[in-house]
Backbone bond lengths (Angstrom), bond angles and torsions (degrees), N, CA, C in turn:
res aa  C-N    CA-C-N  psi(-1)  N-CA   C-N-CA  omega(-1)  CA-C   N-CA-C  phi
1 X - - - 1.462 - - 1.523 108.69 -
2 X 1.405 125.87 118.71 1.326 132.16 156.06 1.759 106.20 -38.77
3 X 1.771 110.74 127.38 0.953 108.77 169.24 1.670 122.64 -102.54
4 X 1.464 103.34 35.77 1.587 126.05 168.92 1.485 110.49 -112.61
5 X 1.466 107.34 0.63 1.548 117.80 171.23 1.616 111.34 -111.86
6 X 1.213 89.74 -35.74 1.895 87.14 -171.65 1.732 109.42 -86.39
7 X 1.408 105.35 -14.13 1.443 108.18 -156.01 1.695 100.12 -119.57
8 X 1.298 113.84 123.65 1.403 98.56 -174.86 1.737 100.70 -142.51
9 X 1.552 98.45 130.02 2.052 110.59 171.56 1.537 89.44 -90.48
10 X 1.341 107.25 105.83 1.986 111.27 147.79 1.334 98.77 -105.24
11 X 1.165 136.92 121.51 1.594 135.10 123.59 2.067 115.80 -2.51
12 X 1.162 97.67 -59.46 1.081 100.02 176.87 1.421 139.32 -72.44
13 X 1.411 101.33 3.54 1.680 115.52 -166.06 1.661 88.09 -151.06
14 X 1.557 88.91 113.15 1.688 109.65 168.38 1.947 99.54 68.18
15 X 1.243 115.26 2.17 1.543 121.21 -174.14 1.383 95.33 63.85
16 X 1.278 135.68 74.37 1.102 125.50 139.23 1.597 119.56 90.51
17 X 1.714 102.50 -2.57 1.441 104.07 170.76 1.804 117.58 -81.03
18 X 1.483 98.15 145.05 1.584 89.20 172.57 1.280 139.90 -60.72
19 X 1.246 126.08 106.53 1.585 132.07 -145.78 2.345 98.45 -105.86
20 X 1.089 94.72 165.91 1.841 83.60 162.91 1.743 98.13 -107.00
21 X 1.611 96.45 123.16 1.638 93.45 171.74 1.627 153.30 -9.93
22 X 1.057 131.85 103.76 1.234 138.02 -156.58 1.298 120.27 77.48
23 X 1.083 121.33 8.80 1.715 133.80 178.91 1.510 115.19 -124.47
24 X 1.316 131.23 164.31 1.218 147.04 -159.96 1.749 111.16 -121.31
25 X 1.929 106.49 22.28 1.581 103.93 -151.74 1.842 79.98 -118.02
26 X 1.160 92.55 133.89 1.611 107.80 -173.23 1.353 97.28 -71.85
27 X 1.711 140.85 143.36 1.078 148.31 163.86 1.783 102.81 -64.84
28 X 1.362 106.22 -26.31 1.628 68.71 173.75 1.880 118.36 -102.62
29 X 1.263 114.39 12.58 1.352 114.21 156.99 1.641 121.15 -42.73
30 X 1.806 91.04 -55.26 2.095 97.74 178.09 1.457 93.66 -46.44
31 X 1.482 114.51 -54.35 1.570 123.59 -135.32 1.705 95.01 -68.47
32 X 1.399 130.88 -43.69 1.465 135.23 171.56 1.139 117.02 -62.40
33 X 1.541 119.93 -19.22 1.559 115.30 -173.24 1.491 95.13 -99.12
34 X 1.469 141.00 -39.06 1.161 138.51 145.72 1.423 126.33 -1.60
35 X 1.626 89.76 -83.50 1.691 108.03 169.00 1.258 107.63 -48.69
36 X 1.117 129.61 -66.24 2.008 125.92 178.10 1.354 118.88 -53.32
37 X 1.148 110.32 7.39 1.517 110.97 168.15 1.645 115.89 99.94
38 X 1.258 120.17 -1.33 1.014 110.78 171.63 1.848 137.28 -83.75
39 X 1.488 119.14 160.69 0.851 109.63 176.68 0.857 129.26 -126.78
40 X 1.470 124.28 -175.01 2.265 126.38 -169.52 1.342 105.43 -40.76
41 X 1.736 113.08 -45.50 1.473 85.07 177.88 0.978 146.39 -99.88
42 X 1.370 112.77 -0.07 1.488 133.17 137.57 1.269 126.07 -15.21
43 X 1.326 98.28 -66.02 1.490 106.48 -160.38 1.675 100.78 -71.54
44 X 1.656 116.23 -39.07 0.991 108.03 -144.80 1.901 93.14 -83.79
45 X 1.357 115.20 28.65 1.880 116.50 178.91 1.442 79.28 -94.86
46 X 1.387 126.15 -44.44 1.921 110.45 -169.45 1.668 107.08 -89.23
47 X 1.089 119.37 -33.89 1.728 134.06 176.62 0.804 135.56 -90.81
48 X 2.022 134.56 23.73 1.425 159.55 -123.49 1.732 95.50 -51.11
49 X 1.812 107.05 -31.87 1.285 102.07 -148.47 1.772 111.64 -92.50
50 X 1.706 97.85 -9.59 1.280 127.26 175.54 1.684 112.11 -40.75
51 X 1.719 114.60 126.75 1.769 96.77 170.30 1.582 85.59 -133.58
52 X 1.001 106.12 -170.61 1.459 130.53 159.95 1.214 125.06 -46.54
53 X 1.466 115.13 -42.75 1.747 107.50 174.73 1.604 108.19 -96.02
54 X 1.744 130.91 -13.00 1.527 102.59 130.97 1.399 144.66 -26.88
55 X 1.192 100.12 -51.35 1.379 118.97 -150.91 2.241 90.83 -85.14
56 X 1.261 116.10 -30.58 1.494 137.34 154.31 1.472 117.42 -45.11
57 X 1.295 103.91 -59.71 1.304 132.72 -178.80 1.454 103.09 -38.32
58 X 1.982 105.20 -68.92 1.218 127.18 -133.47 1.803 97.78 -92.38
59 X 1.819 117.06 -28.15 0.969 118.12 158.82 1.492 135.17 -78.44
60 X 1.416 118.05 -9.28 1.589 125.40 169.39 1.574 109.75 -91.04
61 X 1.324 125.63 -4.88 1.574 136.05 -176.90 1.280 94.79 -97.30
62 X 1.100 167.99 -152.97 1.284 160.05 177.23 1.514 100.74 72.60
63 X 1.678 109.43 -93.08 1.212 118.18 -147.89 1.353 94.44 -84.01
64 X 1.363 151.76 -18.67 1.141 157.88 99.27 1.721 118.95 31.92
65 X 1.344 109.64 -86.35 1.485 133.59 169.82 1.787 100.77 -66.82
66 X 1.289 121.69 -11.94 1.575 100.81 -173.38 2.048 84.90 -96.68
67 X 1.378 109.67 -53.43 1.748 100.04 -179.68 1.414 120.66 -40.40
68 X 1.509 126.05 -21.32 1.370 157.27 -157.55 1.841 78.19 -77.20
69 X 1.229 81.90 -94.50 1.776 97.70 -164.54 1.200 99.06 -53.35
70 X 1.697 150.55 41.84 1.278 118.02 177.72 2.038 81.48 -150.95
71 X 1.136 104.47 17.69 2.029 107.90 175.20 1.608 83.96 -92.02
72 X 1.355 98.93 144.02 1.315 115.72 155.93 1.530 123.94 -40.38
73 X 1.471 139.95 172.27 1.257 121.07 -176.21 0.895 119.05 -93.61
74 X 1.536 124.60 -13.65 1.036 139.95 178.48 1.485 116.16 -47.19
75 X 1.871 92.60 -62.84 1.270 99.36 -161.79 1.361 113.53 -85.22
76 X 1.359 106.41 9.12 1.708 105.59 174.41 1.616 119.40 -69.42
77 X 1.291 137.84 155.71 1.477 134.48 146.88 1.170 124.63 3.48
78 X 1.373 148.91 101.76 1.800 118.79 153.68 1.274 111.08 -85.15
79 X 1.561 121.54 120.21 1.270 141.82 156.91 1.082 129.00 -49.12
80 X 1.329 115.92 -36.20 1.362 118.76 -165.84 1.664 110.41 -111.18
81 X 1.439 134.18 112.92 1.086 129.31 169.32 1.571 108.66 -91.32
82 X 1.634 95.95 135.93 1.722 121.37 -177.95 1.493 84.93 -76.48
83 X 1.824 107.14 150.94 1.329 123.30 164.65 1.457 111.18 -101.96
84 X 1.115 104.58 154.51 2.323 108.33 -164.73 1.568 81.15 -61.04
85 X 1.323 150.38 -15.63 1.133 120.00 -178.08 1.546 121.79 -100.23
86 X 1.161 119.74 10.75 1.591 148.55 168.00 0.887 125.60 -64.74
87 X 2.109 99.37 -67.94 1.384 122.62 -179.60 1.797 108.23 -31.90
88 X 1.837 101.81 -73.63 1.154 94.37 -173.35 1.739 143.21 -56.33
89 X 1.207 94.87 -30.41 1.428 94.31 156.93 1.712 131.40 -59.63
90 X 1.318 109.13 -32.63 1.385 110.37 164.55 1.372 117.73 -51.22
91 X 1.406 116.83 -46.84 1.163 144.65 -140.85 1.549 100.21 -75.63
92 X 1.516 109.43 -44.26 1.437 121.37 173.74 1.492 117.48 -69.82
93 X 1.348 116.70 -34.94 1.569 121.30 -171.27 1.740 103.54 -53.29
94 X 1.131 116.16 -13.84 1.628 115.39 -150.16 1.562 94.05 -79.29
């Protein structure tokens, strides 16, 4: 399972905590009940919707998002595209 499918940051849902898609269940709920010893079928008496490649999902996202934040800035993504009418104003501030 892609964990850009199962795993989703909305602002608007839970403010922005990582949830598993279409649900309101924080990825690190599995990840604490994990650690405490629990297991798939455990979880899945409180998490009906919970499978195995959640639970995949929710442990390859973690260490994932920490390599993320730890690339230089450079080499990260730019999100934001400048409009030709931006540029130049930047261009002057210097």
């Amino acid at each position: 399972m892609n964990t850009d499918v199962a795993i989703v940051e909305d602002p608007d849902v839970m403010r922005g905590v990582p949830v598993f898609k279409g649900t309101r269940v924080p990825i690190a709920n599995v990840l604490a009940s994990l650690k405490a010893g629990f297991n798939l079928e455990q979880l899945q008496e409180a998490y009906s919707f919970l499978t195995q490649e959640h639970v995949d999902a929710a442990l390859t996202y973690v260490p994932r998002q920490i390599a993320e934040s730890r690339r230089p800035r450079a080499a990260r993504p730019i999100r934001v595209l400048l409009s030709r009418e931006i540029i130049p104003l930047l261009s002057r501030r210097k």
